[in-house]
C-alpha positions, 0 to 999 in steps of 0.5 A, a space after each residue: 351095660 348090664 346095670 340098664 334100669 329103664 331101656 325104651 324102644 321107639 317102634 315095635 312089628 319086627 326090630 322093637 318087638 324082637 329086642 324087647 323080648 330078647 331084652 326081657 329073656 335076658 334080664 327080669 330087672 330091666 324096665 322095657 318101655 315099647 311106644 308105638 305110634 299106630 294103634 298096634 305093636 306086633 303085626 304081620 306087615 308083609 301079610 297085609 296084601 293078602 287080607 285084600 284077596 281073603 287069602 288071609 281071611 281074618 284080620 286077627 290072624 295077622 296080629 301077633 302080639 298084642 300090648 297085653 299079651 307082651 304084658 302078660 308074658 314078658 311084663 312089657 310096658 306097651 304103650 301104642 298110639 304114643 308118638 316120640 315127638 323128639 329126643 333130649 340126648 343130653 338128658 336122656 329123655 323123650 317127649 312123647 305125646 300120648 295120641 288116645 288121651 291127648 296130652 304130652 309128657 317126658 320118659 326118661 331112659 338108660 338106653 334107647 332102641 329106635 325101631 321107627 321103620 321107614 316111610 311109604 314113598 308118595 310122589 309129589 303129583 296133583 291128587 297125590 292125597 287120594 292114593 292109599 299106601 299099604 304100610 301098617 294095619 290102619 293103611 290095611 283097613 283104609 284099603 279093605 274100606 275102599 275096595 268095595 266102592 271100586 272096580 277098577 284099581 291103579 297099582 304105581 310101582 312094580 317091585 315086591 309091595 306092587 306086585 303083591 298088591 296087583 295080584 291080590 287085588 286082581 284076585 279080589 276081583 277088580 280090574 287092575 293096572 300096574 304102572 312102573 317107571 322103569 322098563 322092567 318088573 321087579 328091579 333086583 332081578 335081571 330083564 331076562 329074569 323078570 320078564 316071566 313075571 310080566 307074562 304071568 301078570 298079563 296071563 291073569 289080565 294085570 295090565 302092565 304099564 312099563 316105562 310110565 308114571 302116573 302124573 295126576 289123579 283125579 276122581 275116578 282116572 289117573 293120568 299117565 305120563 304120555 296124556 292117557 287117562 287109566 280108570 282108578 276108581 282107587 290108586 295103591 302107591 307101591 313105589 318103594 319105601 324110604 327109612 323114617 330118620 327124622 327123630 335120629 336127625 332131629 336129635 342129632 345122631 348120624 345118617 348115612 349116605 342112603 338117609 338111614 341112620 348110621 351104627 356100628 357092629 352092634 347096632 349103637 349110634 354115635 351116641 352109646 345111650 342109642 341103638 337103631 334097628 330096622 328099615 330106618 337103619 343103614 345095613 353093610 353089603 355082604 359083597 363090597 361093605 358099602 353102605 345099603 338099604 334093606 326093609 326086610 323083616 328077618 334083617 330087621 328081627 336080627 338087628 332087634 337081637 343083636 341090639 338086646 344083646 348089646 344092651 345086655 352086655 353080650 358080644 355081637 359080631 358083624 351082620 351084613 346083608 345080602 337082599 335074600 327076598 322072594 315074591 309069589 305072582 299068581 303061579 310063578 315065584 321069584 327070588 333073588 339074593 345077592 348083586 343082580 348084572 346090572 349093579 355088577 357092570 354099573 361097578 365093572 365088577 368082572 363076572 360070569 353068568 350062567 342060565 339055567 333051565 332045569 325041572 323042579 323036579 325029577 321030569 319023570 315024576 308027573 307035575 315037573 315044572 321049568 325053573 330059570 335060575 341065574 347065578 352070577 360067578 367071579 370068573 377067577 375064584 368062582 366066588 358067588 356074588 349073586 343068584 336070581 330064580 323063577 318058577 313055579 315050585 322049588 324057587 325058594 329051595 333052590 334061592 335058599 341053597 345059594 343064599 347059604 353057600 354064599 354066606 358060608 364062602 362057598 364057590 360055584 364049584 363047591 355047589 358040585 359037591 352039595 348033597 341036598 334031599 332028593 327024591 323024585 316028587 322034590 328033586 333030582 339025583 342031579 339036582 339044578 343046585 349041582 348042575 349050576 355047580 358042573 356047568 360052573 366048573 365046565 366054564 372056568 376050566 375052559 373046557 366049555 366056551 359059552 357067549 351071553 345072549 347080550 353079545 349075538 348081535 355082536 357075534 353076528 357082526 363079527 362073523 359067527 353064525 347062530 347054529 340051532 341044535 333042536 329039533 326041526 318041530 322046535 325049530 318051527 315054532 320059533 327061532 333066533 333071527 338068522 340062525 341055522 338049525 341042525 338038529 343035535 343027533 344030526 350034527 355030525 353028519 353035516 361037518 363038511 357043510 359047517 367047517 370055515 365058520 365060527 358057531 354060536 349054539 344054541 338050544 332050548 336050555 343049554 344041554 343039547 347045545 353043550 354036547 354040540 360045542 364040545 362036538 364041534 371043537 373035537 372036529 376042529 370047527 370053533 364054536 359057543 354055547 349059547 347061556 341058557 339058549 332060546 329060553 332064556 334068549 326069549 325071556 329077553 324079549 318084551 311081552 307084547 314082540 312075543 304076543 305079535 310073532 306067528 306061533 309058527 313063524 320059521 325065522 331060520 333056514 334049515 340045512 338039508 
């Protein structure tokens, strides 16, 4: 289509503004129309919480471009606070109405980019209208207006806006409740997973709500749904997003199971005048070709190049998305790419998880930290169907290597085989991406049997006992219920007292317990390694059963 003389692009931030730069870099001729609804075009929206803490102190900064810096430099038609009002697909033209004069008018175009993003999730309740929503610069300076006549904030939603929005709003100073339906933090990551988030919210005195919804809001309260009243001088609602389809309906173009709008390989509608990009749009998952939903910037800014190109007359190929995404919570990180075990089992797709625990970096260099990482395997082939982690430092190194191996068809295995940068303030000769690949490679050959913490009750009926391999002072501060403990370096002088029964082993991470399966098994006696052993066991457990259990609390019994 490389004879477009006008191309208009309804939206800007991340998808519109990308395909009207890629657009003009492509063409000079081309007359490029970008309207915009809100009062700005270019804007950095996943930075708006953290002008609320002044972790992004100036406002400015989180402008990027500007209607007259576009004009200047890619002689872009910039048009904000004008709102499509509908589309005339048989005359190719729009009704717009231009917000700051008060008036309508028709704009014809050759082509179309719809870039409307998606729409804020607002729940239905009584003093719904007194919550704010976190969205674009106007919601941002709502909010900042706001927040200096509050000192206590509710916080509806835990995903990634939430989250980012209870820390910096706690870290701005007010008292701050997060109230989430459901009975975990952060859906795309696994319970055992997001459970050192919660811990760290309530460490820096976020008040966690899990399994709650907030029904009512009134002045000064919100109601939640068992009839207790929570101090909300303010009300953020973070409870998700959903895509803006409304003028691609009206006009008549596709919407696909998940309500965003339907295109093809190179981002067209069912009309071949209109292209779509962005949070409005429905996205193919790199796993299984279904149809998702993904409201993150990089997809949107690749849609918004690929939708240029093909305007351009320039060949795309397809883009199907993996939900790479982090979010930082006080001192801690959490990442995830790929299909979490919830999604998996609810398809009863076959796999093999596998809990890691490694140091961010070498331990004999000061400052190492845990990191817990998840890394979800088919057990045939060791294909990678998806990877979580959490730490302080080096989650989104060691999350990023996953993400590219996956794109690239790598295996677990071929994870073995990666060399990745390595020196002792950034990692180790051995590094937690190579060591995910061994203990993969150990579980699919069958050289290492392991059980997942999901199956102890389950053991345990059958007859195995838990058999802990750390050492006694460990021991002492807390063990699985009805285990055993034997320290590894032990273990081989307490064989007699251990034959004629099934082992499940564990210890803090995995490693010692390794070494004590395979030890075990070499003398006969059947016995599993415990996946990711007690850390991971007592990720498991909710914040509150952790905060009640003695510090040193002898739950075992130990051979002498």
């Amino acid at each position: 289509m490389t004879d477009t003389k006008t191309v208009v692009i309804i939206g800007g931030v991340a998808g519109g503004a990308s395909a009207a730069a890629r657009l003009r870099r492509l063409s000079e001729s081309m007359e490029i129309i970008v309207l915009e609804r809100s009062g700005y075009v270019s804007f950095a929206n996943c930075g708006l919480p953290y002008h609320l803490s002044a972790t992004i102190a100036d406002r400015g900064d989180l402008l990027l471009q500007t209607p007259e810096s576009l004009r200047d430099r890619f002689r872009l038609d910039v048009r904000v606070r004008n709102e499509v009002l509908s589309i005339d697909r048989r005359e190719q033209t729009l009704a717009v109405r231009d917000l700051n004069a008060g008036i309508d008018y028709q704009l014809h175009y050759d082509a179309l980019v719809l870039s409307p993003g998606a729409a804020p999730i607002v729940p239905p309740i009584p003093g719904a209208e007194r919550g704010l929503v976190l969205r674009d610069i106007e919601d941002l300076d709502r909010m900042v207006g706001e927040l200096a006549k509050a000192q206590n904030v509710v916080v509806v939603g835990g995903g990634f806006i939430g989250l980012e929005a209870a820390e910096n709003l706690k870290e701005a100073g007010l008292e701050v409740t997060l109230v989430e339906l459901g009975d975990q933090l952060l859906a795309p990551l696994d319970p055992e997973m997001a459970m050192p988030l919660e811990r760290e919210l309530r460490r820096h005195g976020v008040k966690v709500e899990l399994g709650h919804s907030v029904v009512e809001i009134e002045a000064g309260t919100a109601t939640l749904d068992d009839g207790r009243t929570v101090n909300a001088d303010l009300v953020v609602f973070a409870i998700g997003v959903r895509p803006d389809g409304r003028l691609a309906a009206d006009a008549g173009l596709a919407l696909g199971p998940r309500g965003g709008i339907v295109v093809d390989d190179e981002q067209r509608t069912n009309d071949a005048a209109i292209w779509a990009v962005g949070d409005a749009v429905e996205k193919v998952d790199m796993l299984d070709g279904s149809a998702t939903l993904t409201p993150l910037a990089n997809i949107a800014n690749r849609q918004g190049r690929r939708a240029a190109d093909s305007i351009a007359g320039i060949p795309s190929k397809v883009l199907a998305s993996q939900g790479t995404a982090i979010v930082k919570v006080f001192g801690k990180s959490a990442a995830t790419t790929g299909w979490n075990e919830k999604r998996l089992r609810a398809v009863g797709r076959d796999f093999l998880a596998i809990h890691t625990h490694p140091n961010d970096h070498a331990a004999y260099y000061p400052g190492a930290q845990t990191l817990a990482i998840k890394i979800l395997i088919d057990p045939k082939d060791g294909a990678i169907l998806g990877a979580q982690a959490v730490g302080a430092e080096g989650v989104d190194k060691r999350i990023d290597v996953i993400a590219t191996a996956m794109r690239a068809g790598l295996t677990a295995t071929d994870l073995i085989d990666l060399e990745l940068a390595y020196a002792p303030p950034f990692g180790s000769a051995k590094d937690p991406i190579n060591q995910l690949g061994y203990i993969a490679e150990n579980r699919m050959s069958g050289l290492s049997e392991s059980a997942d913490w999901s199956e102890i009750e389950q053991l345990q009926t059958s007859g195995w006992k838990l058999l802990d391999v750390r050492t006694r002072e460990e021991f002492a501060e807390g063990s699985i219920p009805g285990a055993t403990n034997v320290p590894v370096d032990e273990l081989r002088d307490h064989l007699d007292d251990l034959r004629g029964s099934d082992y499940l082993v564990y210890c803090a991470v995995g490693q010692r317990a390794h070494v004590a399966t395979q030890l075990l098994k070499a003398h006969g006696i059947s016995a599993k390694n415990l996946d990711g052993g007690w850390t991971t066991w007592r990720n498991t457990r909710t914040a509150r059963s952790l905060r009640d259990v003695p510090k040193k609390q002898l739950v075992g019994a130990a051979l002498s």
